[in-house]
Kinemage of the C-alpha trace (Angstrom):
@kinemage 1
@onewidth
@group {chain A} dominant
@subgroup {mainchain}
@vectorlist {calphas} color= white
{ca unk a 1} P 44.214 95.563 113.057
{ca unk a 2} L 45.013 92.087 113.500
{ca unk a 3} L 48.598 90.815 111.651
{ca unk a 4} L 49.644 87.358 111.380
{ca unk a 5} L 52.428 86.557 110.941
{ca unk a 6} L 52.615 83.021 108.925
{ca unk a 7} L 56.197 81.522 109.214
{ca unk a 8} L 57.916 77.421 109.130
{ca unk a 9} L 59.702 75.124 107.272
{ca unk a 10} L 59.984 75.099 103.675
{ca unk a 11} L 57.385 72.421 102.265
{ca unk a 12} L 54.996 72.518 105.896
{ca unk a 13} L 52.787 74.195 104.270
{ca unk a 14} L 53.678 77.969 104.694
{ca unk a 15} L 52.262 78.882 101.480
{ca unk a 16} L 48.970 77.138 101.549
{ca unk a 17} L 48.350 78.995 104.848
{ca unk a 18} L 48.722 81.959 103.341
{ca unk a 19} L 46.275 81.278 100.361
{ca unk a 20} L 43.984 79.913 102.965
{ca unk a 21} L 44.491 82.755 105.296
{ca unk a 22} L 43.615 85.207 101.933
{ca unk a 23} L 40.127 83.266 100.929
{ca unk a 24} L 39.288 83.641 105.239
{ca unk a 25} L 39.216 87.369 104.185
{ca unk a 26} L 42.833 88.479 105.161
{ca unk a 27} L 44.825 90.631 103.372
{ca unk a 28} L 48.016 88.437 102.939
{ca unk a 29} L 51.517 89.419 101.530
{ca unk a 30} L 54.747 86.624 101.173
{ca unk a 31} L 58.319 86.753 101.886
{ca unk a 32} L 58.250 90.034 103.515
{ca unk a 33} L 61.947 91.413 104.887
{ca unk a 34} L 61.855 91.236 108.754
{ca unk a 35} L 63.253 95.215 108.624
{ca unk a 36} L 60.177 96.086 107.006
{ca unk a 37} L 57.757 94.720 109.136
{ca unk a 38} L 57.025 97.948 111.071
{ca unk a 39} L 57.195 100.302 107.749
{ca unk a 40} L 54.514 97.866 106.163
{ca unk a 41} L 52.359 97.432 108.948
{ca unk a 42} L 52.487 101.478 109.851
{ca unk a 43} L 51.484 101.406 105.421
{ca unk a 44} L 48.635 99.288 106.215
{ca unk a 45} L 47.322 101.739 108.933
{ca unk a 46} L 46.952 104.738 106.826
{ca unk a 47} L 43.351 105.302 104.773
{ca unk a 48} L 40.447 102.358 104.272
{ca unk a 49} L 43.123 99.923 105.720
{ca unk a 50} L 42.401 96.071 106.142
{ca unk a 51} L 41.557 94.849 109.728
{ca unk a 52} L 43.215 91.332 109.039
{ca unk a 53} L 46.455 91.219 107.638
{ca unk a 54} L 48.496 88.163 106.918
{ca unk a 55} L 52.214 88.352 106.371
{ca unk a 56} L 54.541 85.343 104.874
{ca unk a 57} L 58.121 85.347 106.406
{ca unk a 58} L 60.267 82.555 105.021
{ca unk a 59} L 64.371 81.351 105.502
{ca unk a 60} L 65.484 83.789 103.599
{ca unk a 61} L 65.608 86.442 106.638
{ca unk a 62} L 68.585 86.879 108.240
{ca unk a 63} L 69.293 84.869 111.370
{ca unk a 64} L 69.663 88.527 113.369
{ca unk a 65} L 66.529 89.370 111.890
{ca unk a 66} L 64.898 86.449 112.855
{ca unk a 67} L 66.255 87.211 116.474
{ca unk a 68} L 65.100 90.451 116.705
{ca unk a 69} L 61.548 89.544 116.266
{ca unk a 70} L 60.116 88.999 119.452
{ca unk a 71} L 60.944 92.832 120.329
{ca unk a 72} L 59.546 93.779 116.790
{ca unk a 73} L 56.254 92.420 117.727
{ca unk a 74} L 56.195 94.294 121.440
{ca unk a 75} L 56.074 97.477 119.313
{ca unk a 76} L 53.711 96.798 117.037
{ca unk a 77} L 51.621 95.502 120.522
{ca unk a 78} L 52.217 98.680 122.019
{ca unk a 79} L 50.957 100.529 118.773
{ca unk a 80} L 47.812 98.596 119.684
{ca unk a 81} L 48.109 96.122 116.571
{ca unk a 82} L 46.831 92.453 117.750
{ca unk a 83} L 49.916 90.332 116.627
{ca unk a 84} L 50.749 86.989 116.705
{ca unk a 85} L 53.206 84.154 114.863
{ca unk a 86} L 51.448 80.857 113.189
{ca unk a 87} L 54.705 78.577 112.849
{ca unk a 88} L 54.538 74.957 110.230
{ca unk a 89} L 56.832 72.272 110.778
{ca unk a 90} L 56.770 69.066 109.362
{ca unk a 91} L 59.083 65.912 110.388
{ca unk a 92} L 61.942 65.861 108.342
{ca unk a 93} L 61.103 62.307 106.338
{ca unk a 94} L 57.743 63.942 105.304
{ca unk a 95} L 59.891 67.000 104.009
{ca unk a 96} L 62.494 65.369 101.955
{ca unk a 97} L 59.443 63.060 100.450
{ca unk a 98} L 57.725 66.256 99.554
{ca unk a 99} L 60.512 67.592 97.823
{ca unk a 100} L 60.798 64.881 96.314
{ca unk a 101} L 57.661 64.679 94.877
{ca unk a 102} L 57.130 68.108 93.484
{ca unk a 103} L 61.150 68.678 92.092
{ca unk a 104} L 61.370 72.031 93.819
{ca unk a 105} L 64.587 73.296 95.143
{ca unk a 106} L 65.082 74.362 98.695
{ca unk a 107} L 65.175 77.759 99.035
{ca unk a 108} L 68.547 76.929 101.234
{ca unk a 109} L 69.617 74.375 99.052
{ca unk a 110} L 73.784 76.030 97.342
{ca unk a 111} L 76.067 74.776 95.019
{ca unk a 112} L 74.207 71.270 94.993
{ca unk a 113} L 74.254 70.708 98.483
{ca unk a 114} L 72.236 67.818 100.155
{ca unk a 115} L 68.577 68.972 101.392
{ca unk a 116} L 69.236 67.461 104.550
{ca unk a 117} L 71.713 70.269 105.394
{ca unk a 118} L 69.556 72.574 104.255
{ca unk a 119} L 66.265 71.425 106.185
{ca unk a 120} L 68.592 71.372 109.530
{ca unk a 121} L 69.909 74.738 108.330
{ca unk a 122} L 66.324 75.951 107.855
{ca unk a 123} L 65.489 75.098 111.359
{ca unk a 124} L 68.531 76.765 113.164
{ca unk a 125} L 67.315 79.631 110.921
{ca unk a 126} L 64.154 79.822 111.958
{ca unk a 127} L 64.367 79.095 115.668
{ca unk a 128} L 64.151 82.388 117.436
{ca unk a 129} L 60.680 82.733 114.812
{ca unk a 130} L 59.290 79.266 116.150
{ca unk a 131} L 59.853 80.192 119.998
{ca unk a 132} L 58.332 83.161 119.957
{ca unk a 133} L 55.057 81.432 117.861
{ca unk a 134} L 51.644 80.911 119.935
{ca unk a 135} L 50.408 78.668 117.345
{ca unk a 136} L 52.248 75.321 116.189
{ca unk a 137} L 50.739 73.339 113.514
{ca unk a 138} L 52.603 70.137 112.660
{ca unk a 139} L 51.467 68.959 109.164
{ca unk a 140} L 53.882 65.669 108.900
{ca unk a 141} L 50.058 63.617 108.578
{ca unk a 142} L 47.539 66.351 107.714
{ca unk a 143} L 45.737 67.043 104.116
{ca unk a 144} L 45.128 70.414 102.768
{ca unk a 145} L 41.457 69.715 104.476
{ca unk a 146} L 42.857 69.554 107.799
{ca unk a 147} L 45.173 72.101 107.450
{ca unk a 148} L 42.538 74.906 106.165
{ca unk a 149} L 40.508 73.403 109.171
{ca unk a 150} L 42.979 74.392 111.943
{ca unk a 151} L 43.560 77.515 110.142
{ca unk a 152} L 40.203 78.440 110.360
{ca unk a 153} L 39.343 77.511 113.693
{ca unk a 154} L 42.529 78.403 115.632
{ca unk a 155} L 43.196 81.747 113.787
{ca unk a 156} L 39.915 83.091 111.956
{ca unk a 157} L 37.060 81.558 114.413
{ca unk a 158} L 38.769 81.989 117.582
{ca unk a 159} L 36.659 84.029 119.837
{ca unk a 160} L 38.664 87.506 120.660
{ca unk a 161} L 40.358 87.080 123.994
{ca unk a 162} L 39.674 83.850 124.348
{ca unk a 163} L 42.487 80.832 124.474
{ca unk a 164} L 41.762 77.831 122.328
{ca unk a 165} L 41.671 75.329 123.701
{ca unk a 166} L 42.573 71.836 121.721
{ca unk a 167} L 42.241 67.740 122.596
{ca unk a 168} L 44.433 65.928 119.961
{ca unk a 169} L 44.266 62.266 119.976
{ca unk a 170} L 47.212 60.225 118.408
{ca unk a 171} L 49.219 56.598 118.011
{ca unk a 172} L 52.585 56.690 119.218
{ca unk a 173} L 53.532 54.204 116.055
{ca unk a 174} L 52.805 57.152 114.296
{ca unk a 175} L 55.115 59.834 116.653
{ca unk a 176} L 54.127 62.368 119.029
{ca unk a 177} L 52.649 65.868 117.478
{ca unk a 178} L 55.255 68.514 117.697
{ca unk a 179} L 52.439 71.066 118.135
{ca unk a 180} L 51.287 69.591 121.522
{ca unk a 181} L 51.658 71.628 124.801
{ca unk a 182} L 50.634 68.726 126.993
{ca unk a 183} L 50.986 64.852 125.995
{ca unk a 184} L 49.732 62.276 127.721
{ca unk a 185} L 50.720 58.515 127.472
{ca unk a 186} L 47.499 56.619 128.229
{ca unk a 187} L 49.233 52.999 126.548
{ca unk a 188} L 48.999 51.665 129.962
{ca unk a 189} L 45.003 51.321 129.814
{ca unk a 190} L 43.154 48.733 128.597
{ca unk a 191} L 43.489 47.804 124.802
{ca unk a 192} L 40.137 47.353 122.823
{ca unk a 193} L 42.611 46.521 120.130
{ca unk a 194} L 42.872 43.185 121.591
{ca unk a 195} L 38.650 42.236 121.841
{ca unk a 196} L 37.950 41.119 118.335
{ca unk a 197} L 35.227 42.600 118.314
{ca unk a 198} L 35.976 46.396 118.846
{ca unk a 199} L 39.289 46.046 116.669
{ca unk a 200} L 37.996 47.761 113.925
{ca unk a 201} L 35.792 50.087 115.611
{ca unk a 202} L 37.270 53.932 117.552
{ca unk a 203} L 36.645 55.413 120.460
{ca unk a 204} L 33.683 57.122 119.108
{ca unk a 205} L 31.682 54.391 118.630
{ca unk a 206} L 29.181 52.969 121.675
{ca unk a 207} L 30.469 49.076 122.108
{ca unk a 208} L 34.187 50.767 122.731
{ca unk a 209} L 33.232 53.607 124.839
{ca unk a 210} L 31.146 51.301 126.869
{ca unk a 211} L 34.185 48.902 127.205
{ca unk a 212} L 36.379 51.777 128.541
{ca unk a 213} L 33.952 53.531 131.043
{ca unk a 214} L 33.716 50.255 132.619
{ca unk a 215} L 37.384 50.345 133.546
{ca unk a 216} L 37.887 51.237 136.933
{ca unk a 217} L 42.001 52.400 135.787
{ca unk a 218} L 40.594 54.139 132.778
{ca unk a 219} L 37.737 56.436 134.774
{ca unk a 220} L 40.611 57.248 137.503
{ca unk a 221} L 42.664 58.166 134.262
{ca unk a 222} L 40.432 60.683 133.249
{ca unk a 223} L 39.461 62.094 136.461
{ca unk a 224} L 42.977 63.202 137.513
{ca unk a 225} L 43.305 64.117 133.697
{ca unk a 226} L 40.682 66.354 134.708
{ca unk a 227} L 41.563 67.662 137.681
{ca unk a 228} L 45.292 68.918 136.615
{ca unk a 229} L 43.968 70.184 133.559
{ca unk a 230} L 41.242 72.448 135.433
{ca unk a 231} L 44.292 73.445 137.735
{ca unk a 232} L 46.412 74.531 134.596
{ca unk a 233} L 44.540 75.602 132.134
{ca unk a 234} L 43.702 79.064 133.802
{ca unk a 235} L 46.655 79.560 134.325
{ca unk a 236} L 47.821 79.428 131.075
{ca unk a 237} L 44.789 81.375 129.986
{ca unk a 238} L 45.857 84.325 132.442
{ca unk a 239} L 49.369 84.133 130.857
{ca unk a 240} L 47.113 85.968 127.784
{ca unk a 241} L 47.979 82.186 125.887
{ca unk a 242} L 46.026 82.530 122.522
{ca unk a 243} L 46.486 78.393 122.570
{ca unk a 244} L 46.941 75.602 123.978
{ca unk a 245} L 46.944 71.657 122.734
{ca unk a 246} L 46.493 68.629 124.704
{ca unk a 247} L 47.762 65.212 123.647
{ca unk a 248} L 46.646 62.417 124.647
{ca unk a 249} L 48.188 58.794 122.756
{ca unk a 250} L 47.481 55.456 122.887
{ca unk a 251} L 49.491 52.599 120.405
{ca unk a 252} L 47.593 52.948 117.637
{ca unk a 253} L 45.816 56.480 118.270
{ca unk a 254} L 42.262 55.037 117.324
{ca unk a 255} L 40.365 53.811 120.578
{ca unk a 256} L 41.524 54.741 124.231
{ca unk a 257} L 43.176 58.373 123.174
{ca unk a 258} L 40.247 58.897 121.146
{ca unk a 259} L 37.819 58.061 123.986
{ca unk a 260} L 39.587 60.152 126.202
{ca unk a 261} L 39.861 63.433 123.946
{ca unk a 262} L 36.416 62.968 123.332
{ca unk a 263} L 35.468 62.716 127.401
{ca unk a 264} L 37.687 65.813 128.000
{ca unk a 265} L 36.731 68.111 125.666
{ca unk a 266} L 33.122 67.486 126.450
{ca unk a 267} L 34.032 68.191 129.726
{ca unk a 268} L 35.799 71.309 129.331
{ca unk a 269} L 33.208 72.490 126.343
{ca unk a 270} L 30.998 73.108 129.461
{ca unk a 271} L 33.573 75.958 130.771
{ca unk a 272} L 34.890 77.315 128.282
{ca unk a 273} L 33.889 79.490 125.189
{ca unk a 274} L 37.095 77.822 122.675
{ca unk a 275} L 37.554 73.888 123.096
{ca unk a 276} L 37.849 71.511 120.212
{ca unk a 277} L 38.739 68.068 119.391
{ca unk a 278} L 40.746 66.552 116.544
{ca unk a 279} L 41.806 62.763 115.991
{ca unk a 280} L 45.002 62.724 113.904
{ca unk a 281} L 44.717 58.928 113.061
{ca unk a 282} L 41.133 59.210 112.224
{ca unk a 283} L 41.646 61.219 109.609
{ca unk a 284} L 39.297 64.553 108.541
């Protein structure tokens, strides 16, 4: 049996990543008591059991429960059940705004308090839960699309065994990704931004790709980009990581980090079974 375990911050997303998780096939339950993890899962076992199980754990656990995850999971490991924790965070402007759009209440939210106390109360909360997670998914600038993307590809589609492996492009105007491993400032490259004529193109198109390979700072860029990543990266894998996720920014997160995700996950697409590419200013 496989168990997820879908956890994060009230208004990431939690929810939806559930419902996605259920139409992906799994059998998915919400706001489960951390004490009854075992007693569930050891339910789920018995007769014409499901062989994907998805399992919502919110704020409302206590914080000792929350702490004594990590050893709940090595038992259900060394039952044989595959287990892992899918964590959703969200920066907290894009929270509040959320909240503020749909009227609901904070499920930590007493006597009237502000939700700013209760986000950073949420988040003490739910710290032991997002250090022992193998997935991070930051959804502060991703749709519903993207988000039921990542799902399926990093949880569903991933090949059994296998680490995913992930190039994210961004624009530092925008903030670094909380879900990134590795990041990697590449704002000291050559700007395309600044030729009038690739200004409104990305680093997928030919004319800006052409301008960049052409770059004698931006080809030594990417080879010892390369060359520490295929030092790393097995590493990591033999650590059994189920993920990993690569950053790479530039200013505006549309032409040189673009390029360069692109070049590296080609690369690495060549040895690996797992490797993807997403461009979080490009949108879907």
């Amino acid at each position: 049996m496989k168990l997820v375990i879908v956890s994060g911050l009230s208004g990431s997303g939690k929810s939806s990543a559930l419902r996605m998780l259920e139409d992906l096939g799994f059998f998915c339950t919400d706001n489960l008591p951390l004490p009854l993890l075992e007693s569930f899962t050891a339910q789920m076992l018995r007769g014409n059991a499901p062989t994907l199980v998805a399992v919502g754990i919110d704020a409302r656990s206590r914080v000792d429960d929350a702490v004594s995850l990590p050893e709940r999971l090595e038992t259900l490991r060394g039952n044989g059940i595959d287990c892992e924790i899918l964590f959703l965070e969200a920066d907290d402007p894009v929270l509040l705004a959320r909240f503020s759009e749909t009227r609901r209440k904070h499920p930590l939210t007493h006597d009237g308090g502000p939700l700013e106390e209760a986000i950073a109360r949420e988040r003490l909360l739910l710290g032991p839960i997002a250090a022992s997670a193998a997935l991070h998914i930051d959804t502060s600038r991703s749709n519903i699309h993207q988000l039921r993307e990542t799902v399926k590809r990093r949880v569903v589609e991933r090949p059994g065994g296998q680490m995913s492996l992930v190039f994210q492009s961004f624009g530092y105007k925008h903030g670094v990704p909380r879900d990134a491993d590795f990041v990697f400032d590449l704002r000291c490259l050559p700007n395309p931004h600044w030729e009038p004529d690739l200004r409104d193109l990305t680093g997928r198109d030919d004319a800006v790709k052409d301008y960049l390979a052409r770059r004698d700072e931006v080809r030594q860029m990417e080879r010892q980009l390369t060359g520490l990543l295929e030092t790393w990266i097995p590493r990591f894998a033999a650590e059994n990581r189920s993920y990993l996720t690569v950053a790479l920014g530039c200013t505006g997160g549309r032409h040189r980090s673009v390029y360069l995700a692109e070049r590296l996950r080609a690369h690495f697409a060549d040895l690996r079974a797992d490797v993807s590419v997403r461009h979080r200013e490009l949108g879907p």
